[in-house]
C-alpha positions as CSV (number, residue, x, y, z in Angstrom):
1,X,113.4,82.7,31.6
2,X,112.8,85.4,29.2
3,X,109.2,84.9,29.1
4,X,109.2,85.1,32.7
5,X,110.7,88.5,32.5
6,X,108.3,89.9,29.6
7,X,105.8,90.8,31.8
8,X,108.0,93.1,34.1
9,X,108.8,95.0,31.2
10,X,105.1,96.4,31.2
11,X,103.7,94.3,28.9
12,X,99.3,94.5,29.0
13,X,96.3,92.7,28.7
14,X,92.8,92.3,26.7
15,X,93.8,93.6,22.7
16,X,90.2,94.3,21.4
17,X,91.4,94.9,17.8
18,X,90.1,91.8,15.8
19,X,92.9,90.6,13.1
20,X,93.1,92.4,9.5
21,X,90.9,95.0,11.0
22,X,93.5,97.7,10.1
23,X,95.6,98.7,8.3
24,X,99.7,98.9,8.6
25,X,99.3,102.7,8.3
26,X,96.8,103.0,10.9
27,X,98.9,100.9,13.7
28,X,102.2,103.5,12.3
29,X,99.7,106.4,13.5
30,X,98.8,104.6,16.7
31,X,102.0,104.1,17.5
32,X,103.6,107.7,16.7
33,X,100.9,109.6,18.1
34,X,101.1,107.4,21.7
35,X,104.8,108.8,21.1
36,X,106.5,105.0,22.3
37,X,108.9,104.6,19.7
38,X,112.4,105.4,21.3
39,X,114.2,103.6,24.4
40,X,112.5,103.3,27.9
41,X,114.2,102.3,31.1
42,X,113.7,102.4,34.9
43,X,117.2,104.3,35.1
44,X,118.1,105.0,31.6
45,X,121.6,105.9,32.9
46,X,122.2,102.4,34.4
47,X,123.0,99.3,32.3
48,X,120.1,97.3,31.0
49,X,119.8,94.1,33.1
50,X,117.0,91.9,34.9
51,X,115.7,93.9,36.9
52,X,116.6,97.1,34.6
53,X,115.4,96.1,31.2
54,X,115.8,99.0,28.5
55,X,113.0,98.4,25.9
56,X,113.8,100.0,22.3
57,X,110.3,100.7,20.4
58,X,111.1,101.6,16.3
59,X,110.3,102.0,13.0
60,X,112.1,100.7,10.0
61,X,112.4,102.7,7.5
62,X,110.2,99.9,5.6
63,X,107.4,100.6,8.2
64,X,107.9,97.5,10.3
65,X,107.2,98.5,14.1
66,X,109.2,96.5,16.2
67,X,110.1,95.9,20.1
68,X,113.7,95.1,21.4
69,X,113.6,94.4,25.0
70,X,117.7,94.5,26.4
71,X,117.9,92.3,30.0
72,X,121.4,92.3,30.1
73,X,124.2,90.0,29.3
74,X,123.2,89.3,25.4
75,X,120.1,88.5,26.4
76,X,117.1,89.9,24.2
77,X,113.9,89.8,23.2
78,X,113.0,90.5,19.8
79,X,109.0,91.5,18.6
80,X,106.8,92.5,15.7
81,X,104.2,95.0,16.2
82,X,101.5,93.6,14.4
83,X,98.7,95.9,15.5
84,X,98.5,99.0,17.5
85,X,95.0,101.2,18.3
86,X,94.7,104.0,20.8
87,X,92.4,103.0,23.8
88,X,91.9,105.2,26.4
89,X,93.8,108.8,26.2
90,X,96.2,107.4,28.2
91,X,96.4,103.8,26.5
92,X,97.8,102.4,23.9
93,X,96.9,98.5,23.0
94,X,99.4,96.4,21.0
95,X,99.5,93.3,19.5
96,X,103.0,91.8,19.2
97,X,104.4,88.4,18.0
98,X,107.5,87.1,19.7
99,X,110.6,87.0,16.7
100,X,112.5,84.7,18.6
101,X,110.3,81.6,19.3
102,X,106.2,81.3,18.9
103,X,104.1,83.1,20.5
104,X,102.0,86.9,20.0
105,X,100.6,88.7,23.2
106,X,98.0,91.1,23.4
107,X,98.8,94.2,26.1
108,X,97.9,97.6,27.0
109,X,100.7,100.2,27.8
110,X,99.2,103.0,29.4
111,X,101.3,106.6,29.6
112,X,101.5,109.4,32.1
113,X,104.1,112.1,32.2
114,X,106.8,110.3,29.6
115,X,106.2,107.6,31.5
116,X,105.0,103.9,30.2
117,X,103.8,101.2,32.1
118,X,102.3,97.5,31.0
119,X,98.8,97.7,32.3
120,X,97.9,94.3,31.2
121,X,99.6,91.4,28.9
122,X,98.1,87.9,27.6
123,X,98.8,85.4,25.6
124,X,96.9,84.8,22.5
125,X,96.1,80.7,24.6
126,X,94.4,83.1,27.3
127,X,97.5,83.3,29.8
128,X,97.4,86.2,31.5
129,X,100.5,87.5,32.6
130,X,99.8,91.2,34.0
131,X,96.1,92.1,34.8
132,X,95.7,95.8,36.2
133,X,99.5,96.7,36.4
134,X,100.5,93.7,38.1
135,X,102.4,91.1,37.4
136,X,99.9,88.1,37.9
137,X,100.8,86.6,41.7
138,X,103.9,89.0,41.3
139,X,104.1,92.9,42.0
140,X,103.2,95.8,40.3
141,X,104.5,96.2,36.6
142,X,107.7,98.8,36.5
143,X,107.1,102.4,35.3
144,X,109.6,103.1,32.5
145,X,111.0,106.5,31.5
146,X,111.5,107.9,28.2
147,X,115.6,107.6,27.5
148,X,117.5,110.9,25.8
């Protein structure tokens, strides 16, 4: 059921970043210059849920980049950012392995006005799960809002 939801939460498609082809720092920078890590939410004010999912982006102070997606109910989904490289101005691809159970997706989050999006997701087998902002044989992907 989670799996189902991940692709909701804006998760993207089509990571062109070939594996050990950068460094920790450089997916750090990626990352903090896209300006992602923080919470994002539909309505921040509302309680994360299913159809409100609250997705925490941060930084250890180790240096670990991680994901946290809240749906609600003690149910979360917990992921590594393995790799990160600026695409597009407006794009940020990410590689990310699921913490909870196998699995790593590629995805491109694009941004406009404080606002993220999942512009594509796959899985690493070649399962696409959002192509182009949509949810494959779904709807569009949600826009998510920087939380204060």
């Amino acid at each position: 059921m989670t799996r189902s939801l991940l692709p909701a939460l804006g998760l993207s498609l089509a990571l062109i970043v070939p594996a050990g082809a950068q460094t920790a720092e450089d997916t750090r920078r990626a990352v903090l210059d896209f300006g992602l890590i923080g919470v994002w939410a539909a309505q921040c004010e509302a309680p994360a849920s299913g159809s409100n999912n609250h997705a925490t982006y941060a930084l250890s102070p180790s240096g670990m980049l991680s994901l946290t997606y809240d749906l609600g109910d003690n149910n979360k989904t917990h992921y590594a950012i393995l790799q990160a490289k600026r695409a597009a101005g407006d794009r940020l691809e990410l590689r990310e392995k699921f913490l909870d159970s196998p699995g790593t997706l590629d995805l491109v989050i694009v941004k406009t006005n404080d606002r993220i999006r999942v512009w594509s997701s796959r899985r690493l087998d070649g399962d696409v799960l959002v192509k182009d902002g949509m949810i494959v044989g779904k709807r569009e992907t949600s826009w998510l809002q920087r939380c204060r």
